[in-house]
C-alpha positions in Angstrom: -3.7 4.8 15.2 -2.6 6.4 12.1 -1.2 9.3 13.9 1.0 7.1 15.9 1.9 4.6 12.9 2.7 7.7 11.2 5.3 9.3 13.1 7.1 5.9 13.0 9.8 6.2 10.3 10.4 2.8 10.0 6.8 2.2 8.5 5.4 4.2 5.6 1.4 5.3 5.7 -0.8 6.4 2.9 -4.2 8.4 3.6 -7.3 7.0 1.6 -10.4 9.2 1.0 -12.7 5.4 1.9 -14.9 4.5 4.5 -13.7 1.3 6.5 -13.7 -0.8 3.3 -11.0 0.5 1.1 -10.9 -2.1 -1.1 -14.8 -0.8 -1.8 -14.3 2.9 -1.1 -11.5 2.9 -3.4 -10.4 0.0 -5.3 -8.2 2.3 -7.4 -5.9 3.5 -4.9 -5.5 0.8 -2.7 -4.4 -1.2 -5.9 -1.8 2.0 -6.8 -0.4 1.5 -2.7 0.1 -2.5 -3.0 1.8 -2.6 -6.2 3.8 0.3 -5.9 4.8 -1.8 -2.5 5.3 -4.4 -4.0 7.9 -3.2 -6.6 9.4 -1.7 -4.0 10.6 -5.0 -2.4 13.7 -7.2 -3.0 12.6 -10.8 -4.2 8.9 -10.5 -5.1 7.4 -11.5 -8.6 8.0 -8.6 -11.2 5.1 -8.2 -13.9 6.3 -11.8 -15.4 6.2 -13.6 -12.5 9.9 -13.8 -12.9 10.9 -12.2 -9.2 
């Protein structure tokens, strides 16, 4: 799946040295993807909650 998801260049992927559970396998950079994500979007809450 990856392959495929990752030649779309409407989406964005990110490789993770982790087993199935990457919030296990690597806490560290799957917290580094979502809020690097998430300041990346329009309208979400900034550091102070203030969006």
């Amino acid at each position: 799946m990856y392959e495929r998801v990752n030649e779309d260049p409407a989406r964005r992927t990110h490789a993770v040295e982790s087993g199935h559970n990457v919030l296990r396998g690597a806490p560290e950079d799957l917290s580094k993807l979502v809020l690097g994500a998430a300041g990346d979007q329009p309208g979400t809450l900034g550091a102070a909650g203030t969006g």
